[in-house]
DRENTORKOL-3810 file (N, C-alpha, C; in nm, 4 decimals):
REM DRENTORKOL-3810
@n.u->1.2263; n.v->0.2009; n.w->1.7289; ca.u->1.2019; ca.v->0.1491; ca.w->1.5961; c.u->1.1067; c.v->0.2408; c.w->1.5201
@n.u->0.9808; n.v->0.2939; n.w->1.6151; ca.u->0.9143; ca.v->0.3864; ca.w->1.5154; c.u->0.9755; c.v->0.4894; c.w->1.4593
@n.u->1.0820; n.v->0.5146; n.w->1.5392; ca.u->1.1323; ca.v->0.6749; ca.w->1.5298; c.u->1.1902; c.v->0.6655; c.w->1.4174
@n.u->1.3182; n.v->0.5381; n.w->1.4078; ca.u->1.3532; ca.v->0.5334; ca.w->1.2666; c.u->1.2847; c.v->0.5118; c.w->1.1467
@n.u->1.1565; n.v->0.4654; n.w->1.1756; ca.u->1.0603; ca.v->0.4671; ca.w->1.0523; c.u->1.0137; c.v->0.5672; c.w->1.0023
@n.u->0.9961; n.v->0.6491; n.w->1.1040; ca.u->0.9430; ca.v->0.7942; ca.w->1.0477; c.u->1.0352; c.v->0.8805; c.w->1.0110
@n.u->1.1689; n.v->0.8977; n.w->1.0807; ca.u->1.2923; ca.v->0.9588; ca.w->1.0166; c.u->1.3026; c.v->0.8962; c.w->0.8599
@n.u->1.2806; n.v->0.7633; n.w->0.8416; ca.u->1.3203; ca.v->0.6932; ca.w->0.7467; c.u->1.2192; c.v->0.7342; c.w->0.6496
@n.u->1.1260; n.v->0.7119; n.w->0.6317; ca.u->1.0767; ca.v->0.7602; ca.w->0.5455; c.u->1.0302; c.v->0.9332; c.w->0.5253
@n.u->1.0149; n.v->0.9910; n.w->0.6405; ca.u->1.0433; ca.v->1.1527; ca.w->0.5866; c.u->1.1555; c.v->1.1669; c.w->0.5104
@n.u->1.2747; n.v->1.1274; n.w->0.5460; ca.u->1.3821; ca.v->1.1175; ca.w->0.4559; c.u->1.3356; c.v->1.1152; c.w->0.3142
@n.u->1.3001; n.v->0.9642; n.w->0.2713; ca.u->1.2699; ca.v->0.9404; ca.w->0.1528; c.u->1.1709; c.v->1.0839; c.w->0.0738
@n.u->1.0629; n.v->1.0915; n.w->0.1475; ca.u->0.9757; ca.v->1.2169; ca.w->0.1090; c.u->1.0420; c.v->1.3374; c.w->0.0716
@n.u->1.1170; n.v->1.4290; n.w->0.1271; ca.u->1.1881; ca.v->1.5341; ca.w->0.1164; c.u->1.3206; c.v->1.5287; c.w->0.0216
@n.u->1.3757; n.v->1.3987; n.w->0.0313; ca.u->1.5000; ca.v->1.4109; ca.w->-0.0571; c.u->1.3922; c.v->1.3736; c.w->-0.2522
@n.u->1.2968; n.v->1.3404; n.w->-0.2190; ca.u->1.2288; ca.v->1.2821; ca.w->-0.3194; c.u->1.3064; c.v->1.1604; c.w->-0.4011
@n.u->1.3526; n.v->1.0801; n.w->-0.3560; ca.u->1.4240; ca.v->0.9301; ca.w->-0.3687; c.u->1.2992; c.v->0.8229; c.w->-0.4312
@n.u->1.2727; n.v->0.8927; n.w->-0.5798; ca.u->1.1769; ca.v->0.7980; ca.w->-0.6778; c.u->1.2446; c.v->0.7231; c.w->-0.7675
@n.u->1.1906; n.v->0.5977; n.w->-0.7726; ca.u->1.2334; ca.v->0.4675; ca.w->-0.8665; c.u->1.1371; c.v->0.4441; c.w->-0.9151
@n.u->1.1288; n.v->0.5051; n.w->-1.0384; ca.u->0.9996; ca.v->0.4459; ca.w->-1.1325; c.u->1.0075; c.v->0.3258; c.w->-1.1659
@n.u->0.8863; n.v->0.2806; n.w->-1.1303; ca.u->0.8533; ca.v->0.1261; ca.w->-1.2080; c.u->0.8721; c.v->0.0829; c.w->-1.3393
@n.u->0.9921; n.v->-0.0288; n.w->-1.3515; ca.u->1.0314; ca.v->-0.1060; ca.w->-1.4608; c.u->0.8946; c.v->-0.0271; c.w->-1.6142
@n.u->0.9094; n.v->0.0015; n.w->-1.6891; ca.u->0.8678; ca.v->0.0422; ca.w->-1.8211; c.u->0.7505; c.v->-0.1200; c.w->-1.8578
@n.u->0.8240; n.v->-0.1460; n.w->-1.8729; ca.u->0.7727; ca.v->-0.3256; ca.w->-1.9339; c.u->0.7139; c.v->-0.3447; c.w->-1.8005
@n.u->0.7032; n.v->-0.3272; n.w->-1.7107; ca.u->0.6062; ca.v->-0.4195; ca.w->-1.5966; c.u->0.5059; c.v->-0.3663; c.w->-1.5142
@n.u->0.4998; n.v->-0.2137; n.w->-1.5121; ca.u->0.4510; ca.v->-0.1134; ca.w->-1.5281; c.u->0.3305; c.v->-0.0462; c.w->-1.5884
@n.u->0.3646; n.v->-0.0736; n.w->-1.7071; ca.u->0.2538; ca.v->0.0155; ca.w->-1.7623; c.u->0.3244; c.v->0.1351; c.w->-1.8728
@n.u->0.4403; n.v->0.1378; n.w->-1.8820; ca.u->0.4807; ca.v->0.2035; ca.w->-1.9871; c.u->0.5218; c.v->0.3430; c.w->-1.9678
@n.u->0.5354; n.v->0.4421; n.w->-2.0886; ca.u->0.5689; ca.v->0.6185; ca.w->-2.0246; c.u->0.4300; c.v->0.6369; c.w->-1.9664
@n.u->0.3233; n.v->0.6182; n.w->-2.0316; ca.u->0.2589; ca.v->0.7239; ca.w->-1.8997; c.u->0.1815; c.v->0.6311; c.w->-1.8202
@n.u->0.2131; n.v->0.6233; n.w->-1.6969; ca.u->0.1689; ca.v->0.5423; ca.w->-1.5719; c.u->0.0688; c.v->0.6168; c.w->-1.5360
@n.u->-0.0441; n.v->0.5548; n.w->-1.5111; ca.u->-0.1562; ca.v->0.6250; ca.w->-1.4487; c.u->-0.1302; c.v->0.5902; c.w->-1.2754
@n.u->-0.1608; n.v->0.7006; n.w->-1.2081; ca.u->-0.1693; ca.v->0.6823; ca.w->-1.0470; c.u->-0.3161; c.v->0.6522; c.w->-1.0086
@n.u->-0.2690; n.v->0.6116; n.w->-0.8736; ca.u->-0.3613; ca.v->0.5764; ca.w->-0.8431; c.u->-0.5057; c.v->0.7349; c.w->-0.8378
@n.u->-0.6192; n.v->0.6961; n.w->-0.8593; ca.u->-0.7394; ca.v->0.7855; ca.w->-0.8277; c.u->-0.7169; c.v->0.8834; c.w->-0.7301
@n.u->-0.7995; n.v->0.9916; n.w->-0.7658; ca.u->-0.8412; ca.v->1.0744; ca.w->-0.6472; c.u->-0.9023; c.v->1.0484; c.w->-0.5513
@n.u->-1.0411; n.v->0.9557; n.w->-0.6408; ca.u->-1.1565; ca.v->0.9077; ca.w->-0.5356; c.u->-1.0985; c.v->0.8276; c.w->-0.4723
@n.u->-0.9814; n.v->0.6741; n.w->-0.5144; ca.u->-0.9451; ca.v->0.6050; ca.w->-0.4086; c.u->-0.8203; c.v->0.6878; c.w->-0.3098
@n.u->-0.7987; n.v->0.7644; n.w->-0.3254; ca.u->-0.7071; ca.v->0.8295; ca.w->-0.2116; c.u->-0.7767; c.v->0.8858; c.w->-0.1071
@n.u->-0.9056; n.v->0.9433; n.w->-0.1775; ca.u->-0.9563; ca.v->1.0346; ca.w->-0.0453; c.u->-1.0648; c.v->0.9286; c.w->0.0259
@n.u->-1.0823; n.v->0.7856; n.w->-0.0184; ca.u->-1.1149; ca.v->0.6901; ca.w->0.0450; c.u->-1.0179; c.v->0.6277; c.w->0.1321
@n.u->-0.8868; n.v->0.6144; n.w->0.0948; ca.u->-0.7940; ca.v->0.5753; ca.w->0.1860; c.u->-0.7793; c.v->0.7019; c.w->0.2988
@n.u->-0.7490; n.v->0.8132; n.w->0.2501; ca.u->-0.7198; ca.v->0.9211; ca.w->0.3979; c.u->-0.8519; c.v->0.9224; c.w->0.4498
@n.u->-0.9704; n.v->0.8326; n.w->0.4755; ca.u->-1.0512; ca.v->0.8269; ca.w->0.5988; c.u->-1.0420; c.v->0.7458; c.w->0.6845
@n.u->-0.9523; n.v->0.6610; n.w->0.6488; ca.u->-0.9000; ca.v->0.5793; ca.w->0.7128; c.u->-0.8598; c.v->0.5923; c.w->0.8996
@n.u->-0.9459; n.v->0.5412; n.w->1.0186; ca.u->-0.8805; ca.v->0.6177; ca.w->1.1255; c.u->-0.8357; c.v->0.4961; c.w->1.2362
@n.u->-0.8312; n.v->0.3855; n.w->1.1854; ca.u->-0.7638; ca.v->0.2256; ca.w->1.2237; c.u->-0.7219; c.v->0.1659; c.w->1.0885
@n.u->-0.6203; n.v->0.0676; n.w->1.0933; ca.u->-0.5938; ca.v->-0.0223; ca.w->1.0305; c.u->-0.5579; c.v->-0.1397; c.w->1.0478
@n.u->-0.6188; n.v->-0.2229; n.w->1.0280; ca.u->-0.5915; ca.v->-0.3691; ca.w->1.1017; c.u->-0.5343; c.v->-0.4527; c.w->0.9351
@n.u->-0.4546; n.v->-0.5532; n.w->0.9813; ca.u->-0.3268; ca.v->-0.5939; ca.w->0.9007; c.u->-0.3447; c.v->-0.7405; c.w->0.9106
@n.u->-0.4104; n.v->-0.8411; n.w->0.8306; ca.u->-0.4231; ca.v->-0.9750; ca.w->0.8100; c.u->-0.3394; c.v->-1.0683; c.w->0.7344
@n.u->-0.3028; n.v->-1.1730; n.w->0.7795; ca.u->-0.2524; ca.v->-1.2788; ca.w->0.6817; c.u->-0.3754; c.v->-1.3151; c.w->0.6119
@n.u->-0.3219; n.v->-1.3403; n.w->0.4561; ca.u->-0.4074; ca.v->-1.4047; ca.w->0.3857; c.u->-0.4715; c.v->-1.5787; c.w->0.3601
@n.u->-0.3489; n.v->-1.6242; n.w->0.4237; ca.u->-0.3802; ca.v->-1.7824; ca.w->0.4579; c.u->-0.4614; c.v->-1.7868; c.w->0.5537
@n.u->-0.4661; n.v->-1.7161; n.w->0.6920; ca.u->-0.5441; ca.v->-1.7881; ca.w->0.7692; c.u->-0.6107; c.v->-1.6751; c.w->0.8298
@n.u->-0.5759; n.v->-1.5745; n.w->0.7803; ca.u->-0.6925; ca.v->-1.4673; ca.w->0.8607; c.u->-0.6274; c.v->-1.4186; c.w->0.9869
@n.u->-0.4961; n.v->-1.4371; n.w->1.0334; ca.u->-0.4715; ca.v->-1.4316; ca.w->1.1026; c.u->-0.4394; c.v->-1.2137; c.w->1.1972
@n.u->-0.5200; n.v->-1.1866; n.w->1.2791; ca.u->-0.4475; ca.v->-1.0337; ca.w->1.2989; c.u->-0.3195; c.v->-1.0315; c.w->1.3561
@n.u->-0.2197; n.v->-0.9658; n.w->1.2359; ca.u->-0.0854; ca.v->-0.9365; ca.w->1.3168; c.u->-0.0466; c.v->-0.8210; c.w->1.3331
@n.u->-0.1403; n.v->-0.7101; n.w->1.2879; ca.u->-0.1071; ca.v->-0.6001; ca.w->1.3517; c.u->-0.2314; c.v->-0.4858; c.w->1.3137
@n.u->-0.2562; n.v->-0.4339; n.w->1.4400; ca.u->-0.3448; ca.v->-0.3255; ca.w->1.4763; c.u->-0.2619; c.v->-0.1685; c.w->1.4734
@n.u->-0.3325; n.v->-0.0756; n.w->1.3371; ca.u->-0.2492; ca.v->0.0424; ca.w->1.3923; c.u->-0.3430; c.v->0.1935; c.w->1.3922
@n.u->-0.3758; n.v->0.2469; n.w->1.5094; ca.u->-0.4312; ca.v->0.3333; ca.w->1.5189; c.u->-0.3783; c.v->0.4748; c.w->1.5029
@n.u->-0.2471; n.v->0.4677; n.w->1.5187; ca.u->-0.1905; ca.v->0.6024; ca.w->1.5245; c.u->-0.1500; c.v->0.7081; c.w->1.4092
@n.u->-0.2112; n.v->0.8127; n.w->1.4009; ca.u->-0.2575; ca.v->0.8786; ca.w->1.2811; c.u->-0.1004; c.v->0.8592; c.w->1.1975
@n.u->0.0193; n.v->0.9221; n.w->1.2948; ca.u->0.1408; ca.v->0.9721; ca.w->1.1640; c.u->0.1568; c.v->0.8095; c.w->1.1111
@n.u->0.1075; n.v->0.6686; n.w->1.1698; ca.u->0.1536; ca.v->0.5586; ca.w->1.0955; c.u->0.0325; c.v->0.5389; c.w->0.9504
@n.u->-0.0670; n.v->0.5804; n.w->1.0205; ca.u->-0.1898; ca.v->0.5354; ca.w->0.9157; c.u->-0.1660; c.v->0.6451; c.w->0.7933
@n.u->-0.1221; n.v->0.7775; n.w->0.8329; ca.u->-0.1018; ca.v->0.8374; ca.w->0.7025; c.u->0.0318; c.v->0.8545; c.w->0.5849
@n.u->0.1419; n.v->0.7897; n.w->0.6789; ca.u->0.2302; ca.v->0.6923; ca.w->0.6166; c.u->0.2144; c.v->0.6087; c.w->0.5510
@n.u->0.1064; n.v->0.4777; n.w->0.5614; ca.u->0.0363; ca.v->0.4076; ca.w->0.5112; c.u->-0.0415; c.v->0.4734; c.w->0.3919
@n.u->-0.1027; n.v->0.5308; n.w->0.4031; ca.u->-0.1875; ca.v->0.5603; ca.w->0.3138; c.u->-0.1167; c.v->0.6698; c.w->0.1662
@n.u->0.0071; n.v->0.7485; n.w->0.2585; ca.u->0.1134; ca.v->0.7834; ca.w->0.1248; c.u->0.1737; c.v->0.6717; c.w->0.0454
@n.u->0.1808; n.v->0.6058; n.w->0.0808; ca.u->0.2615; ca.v->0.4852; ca.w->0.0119; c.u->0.1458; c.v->0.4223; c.w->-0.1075
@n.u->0.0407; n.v->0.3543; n.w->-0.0692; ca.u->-0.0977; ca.v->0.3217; ca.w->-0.1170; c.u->-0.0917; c.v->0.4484; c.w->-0.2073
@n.u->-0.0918; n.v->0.5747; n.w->-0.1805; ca.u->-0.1507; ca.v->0.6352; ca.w->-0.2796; c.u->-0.0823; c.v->0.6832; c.w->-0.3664
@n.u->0.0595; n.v->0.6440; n.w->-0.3606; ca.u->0.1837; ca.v->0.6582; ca.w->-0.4783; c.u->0.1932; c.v->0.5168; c.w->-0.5691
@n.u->0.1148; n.v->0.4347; n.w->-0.5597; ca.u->0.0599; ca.v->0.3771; ca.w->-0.6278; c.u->0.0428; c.v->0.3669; c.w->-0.7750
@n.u->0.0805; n.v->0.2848; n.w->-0.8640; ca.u->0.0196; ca.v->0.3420; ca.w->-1.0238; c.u->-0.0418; c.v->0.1963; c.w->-1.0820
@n.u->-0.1397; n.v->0.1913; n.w->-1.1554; ca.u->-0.2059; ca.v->0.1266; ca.w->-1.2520; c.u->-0.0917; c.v->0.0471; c.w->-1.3077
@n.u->-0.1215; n.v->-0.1559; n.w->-1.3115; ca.u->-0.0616; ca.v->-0.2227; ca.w->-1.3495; c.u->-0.1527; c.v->-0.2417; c.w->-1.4807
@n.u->-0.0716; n.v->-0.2477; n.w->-1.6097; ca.u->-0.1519; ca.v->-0.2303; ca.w->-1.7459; c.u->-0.0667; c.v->-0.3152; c.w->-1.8633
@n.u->-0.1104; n.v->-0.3797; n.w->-1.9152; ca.u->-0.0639; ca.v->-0.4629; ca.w->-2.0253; c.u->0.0731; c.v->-0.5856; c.w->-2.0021
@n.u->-0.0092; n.v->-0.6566; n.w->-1.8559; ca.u->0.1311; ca.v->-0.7043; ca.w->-1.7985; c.u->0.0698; c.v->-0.8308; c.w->-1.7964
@n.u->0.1840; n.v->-0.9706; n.w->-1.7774; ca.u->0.1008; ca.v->-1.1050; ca.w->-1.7808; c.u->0.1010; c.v->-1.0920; c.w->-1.5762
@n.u->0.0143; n.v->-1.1273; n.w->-1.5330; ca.u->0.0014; ca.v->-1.1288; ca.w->-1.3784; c.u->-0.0354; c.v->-1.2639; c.w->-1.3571
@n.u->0.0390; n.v->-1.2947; n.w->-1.2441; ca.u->0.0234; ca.v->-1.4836; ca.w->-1.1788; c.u->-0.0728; c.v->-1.4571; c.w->-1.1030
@n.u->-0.1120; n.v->-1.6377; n.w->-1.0812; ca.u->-0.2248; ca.v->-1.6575; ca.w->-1.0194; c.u->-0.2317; c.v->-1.6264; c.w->-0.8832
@n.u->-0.0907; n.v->-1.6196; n.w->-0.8106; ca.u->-0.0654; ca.v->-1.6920; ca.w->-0.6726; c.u->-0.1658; c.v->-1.5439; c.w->-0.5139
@n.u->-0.1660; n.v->-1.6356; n.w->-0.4687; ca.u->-0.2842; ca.v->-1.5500; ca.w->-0.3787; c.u->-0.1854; c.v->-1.4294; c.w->-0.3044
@n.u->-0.2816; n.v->-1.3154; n.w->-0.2602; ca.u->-0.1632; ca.v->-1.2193; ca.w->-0.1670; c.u->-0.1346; c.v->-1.2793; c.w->-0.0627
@n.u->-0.0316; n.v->-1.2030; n.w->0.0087; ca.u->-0.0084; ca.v->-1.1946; ca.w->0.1114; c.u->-0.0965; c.v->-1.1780; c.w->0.2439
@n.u->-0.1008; n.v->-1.0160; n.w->0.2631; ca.u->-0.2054; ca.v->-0.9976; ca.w->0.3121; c.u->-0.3438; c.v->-0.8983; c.w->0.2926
@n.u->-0.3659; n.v->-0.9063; n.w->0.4056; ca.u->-0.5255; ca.v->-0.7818; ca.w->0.4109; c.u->-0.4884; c.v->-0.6971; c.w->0.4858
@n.u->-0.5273; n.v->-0.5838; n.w->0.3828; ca.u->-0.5508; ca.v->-0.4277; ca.w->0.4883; c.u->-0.6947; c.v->-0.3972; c.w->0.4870
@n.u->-0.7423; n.v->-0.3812; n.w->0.6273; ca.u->-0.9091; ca.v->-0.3811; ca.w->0.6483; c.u->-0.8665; c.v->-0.2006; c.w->0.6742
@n.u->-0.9376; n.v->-0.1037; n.w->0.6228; ca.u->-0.9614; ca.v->0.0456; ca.w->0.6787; c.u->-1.0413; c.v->0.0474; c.w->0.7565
@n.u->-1.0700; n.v->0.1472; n.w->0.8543; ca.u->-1.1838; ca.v->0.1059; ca.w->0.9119; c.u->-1.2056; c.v->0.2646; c.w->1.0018
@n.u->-1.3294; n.v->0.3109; n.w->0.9626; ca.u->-1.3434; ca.v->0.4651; ca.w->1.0051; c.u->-1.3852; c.v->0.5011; c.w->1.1034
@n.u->-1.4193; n.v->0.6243; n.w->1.1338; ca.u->-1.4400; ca.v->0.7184; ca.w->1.2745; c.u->-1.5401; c.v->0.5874; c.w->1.3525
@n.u->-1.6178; n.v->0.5437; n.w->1.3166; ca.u->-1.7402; ca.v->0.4463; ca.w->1.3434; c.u->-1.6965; c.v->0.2696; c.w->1.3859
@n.u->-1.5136; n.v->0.2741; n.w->1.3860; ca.u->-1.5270; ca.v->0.1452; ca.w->1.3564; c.u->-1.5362; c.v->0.0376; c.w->1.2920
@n.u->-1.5991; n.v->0.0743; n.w->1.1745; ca.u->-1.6378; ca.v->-0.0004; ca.w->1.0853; c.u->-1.5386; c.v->-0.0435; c.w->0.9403
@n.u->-1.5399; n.v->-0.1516; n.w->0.9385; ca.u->-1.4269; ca.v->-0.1822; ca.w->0.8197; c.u->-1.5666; c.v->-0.0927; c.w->0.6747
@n.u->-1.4401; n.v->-0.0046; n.w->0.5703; ca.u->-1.5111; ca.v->0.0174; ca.w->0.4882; c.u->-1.4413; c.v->0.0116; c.w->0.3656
@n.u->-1.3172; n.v->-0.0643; n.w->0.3341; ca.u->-1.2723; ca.v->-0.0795; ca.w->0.2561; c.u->-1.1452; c.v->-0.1717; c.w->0.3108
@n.u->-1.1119; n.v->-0.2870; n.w->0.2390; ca.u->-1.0430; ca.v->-0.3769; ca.w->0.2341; c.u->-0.9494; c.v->-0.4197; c.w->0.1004
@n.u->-0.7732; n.v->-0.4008; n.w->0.1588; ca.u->-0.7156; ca.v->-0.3972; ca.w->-0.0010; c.u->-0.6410; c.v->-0.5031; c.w->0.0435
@n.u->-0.5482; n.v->-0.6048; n.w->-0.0666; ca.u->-0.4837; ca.v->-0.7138; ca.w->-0.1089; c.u->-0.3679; c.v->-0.6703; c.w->-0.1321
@n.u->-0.2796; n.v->-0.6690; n.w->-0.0391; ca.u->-0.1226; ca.v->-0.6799; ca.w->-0.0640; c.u->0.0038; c.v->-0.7855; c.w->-0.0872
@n.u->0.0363; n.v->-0.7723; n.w->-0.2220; ca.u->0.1135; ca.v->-0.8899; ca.w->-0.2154; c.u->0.2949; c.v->-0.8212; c.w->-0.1881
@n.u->0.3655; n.v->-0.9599; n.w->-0.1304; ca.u->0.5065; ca.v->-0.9310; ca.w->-0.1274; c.u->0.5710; c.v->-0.8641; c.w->-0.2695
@n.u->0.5247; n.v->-0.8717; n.w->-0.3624; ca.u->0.6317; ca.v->-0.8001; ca.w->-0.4796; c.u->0.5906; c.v->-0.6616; c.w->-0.5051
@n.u->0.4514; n.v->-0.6176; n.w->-0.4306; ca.u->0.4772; ca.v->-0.4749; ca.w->-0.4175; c.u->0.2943; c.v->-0.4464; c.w->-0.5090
@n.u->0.2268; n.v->-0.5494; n.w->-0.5144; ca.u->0.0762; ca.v->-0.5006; ca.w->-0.6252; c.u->0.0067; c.v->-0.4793; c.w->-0.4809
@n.u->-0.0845; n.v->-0.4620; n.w->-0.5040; ca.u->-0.2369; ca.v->-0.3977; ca.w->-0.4463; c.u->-0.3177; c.v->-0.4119; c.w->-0.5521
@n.u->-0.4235; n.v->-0.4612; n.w->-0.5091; ca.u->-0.5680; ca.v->-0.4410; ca.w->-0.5145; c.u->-0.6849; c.v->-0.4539; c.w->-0.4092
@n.u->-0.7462; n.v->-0.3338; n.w->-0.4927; ca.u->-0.8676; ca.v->-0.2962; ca.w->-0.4279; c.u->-0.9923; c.v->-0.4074; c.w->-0.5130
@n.u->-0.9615; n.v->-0.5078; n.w->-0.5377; ca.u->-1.0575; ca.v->-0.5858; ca.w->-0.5750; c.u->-1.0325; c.v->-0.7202; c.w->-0.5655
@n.u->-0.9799; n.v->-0.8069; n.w->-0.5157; ca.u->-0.8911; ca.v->-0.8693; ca.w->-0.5114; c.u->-0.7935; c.v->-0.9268; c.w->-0.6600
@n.u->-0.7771; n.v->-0.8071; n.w->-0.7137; ca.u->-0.6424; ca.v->-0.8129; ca.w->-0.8179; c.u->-0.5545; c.v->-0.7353; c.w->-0.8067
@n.u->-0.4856; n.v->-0.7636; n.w->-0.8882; ca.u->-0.3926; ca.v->-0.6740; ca.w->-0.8594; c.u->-0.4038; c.v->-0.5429; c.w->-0.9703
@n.u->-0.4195; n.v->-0.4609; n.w->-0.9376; ca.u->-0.4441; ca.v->-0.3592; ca.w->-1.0086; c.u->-0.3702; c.v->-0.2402; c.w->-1.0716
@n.u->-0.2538; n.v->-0.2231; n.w->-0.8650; ca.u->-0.1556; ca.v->-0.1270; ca.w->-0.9115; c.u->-0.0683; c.v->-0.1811; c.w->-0.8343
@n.u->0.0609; n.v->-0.0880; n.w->-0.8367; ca.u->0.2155; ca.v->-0.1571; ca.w->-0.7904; c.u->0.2673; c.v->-0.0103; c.w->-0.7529
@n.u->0.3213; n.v->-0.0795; n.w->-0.6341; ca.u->0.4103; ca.v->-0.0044; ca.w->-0.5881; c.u->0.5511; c.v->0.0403; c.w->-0.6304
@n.u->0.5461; n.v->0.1696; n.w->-0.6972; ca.u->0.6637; ca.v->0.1652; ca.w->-0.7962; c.u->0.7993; c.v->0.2100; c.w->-0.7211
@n.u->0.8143; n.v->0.2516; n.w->-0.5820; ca.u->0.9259; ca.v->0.3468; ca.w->-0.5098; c.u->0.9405; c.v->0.2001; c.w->-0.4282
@n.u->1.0763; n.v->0.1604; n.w->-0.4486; ca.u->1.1360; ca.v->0.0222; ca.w->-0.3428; c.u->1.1444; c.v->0.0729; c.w->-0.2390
@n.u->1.1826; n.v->0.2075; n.w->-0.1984; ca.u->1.2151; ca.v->0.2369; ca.w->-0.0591; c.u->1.0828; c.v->0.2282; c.w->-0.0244
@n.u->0.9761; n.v->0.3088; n.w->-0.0592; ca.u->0.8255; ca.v->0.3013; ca.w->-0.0074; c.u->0.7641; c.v->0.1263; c.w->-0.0406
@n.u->0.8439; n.v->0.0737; n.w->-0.0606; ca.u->0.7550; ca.v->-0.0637; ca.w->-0.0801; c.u->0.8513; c.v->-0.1465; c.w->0.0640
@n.u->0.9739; n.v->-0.1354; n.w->0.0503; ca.u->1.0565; ca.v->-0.2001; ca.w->0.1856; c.u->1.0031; c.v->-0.1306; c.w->0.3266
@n.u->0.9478; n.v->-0.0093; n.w->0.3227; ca.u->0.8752; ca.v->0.0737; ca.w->0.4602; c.u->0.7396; c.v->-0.0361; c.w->0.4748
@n.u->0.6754; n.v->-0.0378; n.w->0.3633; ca.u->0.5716; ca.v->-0.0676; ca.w->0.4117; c.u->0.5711; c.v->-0.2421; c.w->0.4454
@n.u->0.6687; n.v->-0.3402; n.w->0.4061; ca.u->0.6828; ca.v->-0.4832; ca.w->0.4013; c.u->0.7236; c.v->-0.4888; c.w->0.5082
@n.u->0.8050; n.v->-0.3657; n.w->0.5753; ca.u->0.8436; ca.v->-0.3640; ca.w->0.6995; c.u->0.7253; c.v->-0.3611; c.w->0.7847
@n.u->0.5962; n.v->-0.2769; n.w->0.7718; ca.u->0.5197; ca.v->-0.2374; ca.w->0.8555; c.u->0.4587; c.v->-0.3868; c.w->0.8643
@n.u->0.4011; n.v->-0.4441; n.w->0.7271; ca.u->0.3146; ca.v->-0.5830; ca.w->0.7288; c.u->0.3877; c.v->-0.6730; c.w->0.8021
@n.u->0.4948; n.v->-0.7014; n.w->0.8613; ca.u->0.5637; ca.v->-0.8186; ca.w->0.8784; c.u->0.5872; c.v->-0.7906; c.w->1.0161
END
């Protein structure tokens, strides 16, 4: 199963198989991506532990670098959700980072339709379906 994940999404990477995010839900022609500073906060990333948001529950532990930096390409293809009406309803789950030390040092909010936030809002969206079905795959 890993193998096809990583075939599967190198695939996606190299053929460059981008689906820009809906115009209207988005953020418009020019989509801002996600930060520098939050990317090179995500690639310190050297565990990732994977929570339900109802109950806290851990359903998955992943230490292994080619998954965590899979993870963290996806997160960082990311773009700024901007002038959109956004619901109340709570995420899904939690991604705890957690560095050389162990230590959780950043914690983001993933919901099933593809937002993130690093605050608990939603901030940005995952605009590539194939990179959003890899990673719903990984949470689940």
């Amino acid at each position: 199963m890993k193998k096809l994940f990583i075939i599967l999404y190198a695939s996606i990477i190299l053929v460059g198989c981008i689906n820009v995010p809906d115009k209207e839900n988005k953020g418009g022609d020019d989509l801002i991506p996600i930060s520098k500073e939050k990317i090179e906060k995500l690639s310190q990333a050297t565990k990732i532990v994977i929570r339900t948001s109802s109950c806290q529950t851990i359903i998955k532990t992943i230490s292994n670098d080619l998954e965590i930096s899979i993870i963290v390409q996806i997160l960082s293809n990311s773009v700024e959700v901007r002038d959109e009406v956004v619901t109340a309803e709570g995420n899904d789950w939690y991604i705890d980072l957690f560095d050389v030390d162990d230590n959780i040092f950043l914690t983001i909010s993933i919901w099933k339709s593809g937002y993130i936030g690093f605050q608990n809002d939603k901030e940005y969206g995952i605009g590539n379906l194939d990179e959003l079905n890899i990673l719903l795959e990984i949470l689940d």
